[in-house]
VMD Tcl script that draws the C-alpha trace (Angstrom):
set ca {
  {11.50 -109.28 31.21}
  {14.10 -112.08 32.43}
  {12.60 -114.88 31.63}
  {11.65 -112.93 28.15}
  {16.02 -112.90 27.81}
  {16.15 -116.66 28.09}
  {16.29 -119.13 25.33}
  {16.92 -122.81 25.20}
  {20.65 -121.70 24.51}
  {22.71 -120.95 27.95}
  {23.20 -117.68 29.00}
  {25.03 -116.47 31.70}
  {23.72 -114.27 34.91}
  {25.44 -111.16 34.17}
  {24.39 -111.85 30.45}
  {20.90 -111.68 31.62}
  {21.43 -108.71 34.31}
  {23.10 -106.92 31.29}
  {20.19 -107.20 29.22}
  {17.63 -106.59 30.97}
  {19.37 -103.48 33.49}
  {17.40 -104.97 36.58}
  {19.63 -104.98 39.76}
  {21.88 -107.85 40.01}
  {19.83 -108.85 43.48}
  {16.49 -108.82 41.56}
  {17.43 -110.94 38.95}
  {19.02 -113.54 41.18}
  {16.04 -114.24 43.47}
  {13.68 -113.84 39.88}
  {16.15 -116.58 38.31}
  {15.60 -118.69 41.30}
  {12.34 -118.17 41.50}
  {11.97 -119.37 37.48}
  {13.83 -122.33 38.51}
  {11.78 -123.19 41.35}
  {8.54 -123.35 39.52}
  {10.71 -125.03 36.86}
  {10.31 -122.99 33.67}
  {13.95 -122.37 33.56}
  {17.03 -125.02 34.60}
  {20.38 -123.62 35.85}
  {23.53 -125.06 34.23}
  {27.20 -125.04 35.85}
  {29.12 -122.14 35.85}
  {25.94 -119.86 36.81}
  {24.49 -120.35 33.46}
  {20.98 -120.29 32.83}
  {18.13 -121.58 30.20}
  {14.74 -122.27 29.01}
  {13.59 -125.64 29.69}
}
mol new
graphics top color blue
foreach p $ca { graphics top sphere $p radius 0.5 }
foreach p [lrange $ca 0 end-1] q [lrange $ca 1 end] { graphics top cylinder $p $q radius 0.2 }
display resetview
């Protein structure tokens, strides 16, 4: 479901917690999780994207 809310565009962590009405907490460690196995790449200003 989060990584389903991500495009190649940027979108921003409470973008993605808005969208997808997960708890903040859960989509954090998901998001870092993503970017660990490195299906997603964080941007500056806790922005977050596809790639």
């Amino acid at each position: 479901k989060i990584y389903d809310c991500l495009s190649t565009e940027p979108l921003h962590v409470e973008q993605v917690i808005a969208e997808t009405n997960l708890a903040p907490g859960l989509v954090n460690a998901t998001l870092i999780s993503l970017r660990l196995k490195g299906l997603i790449r964080q941007l500056p200003g806790s922005m977050f994207a596809k790639g």
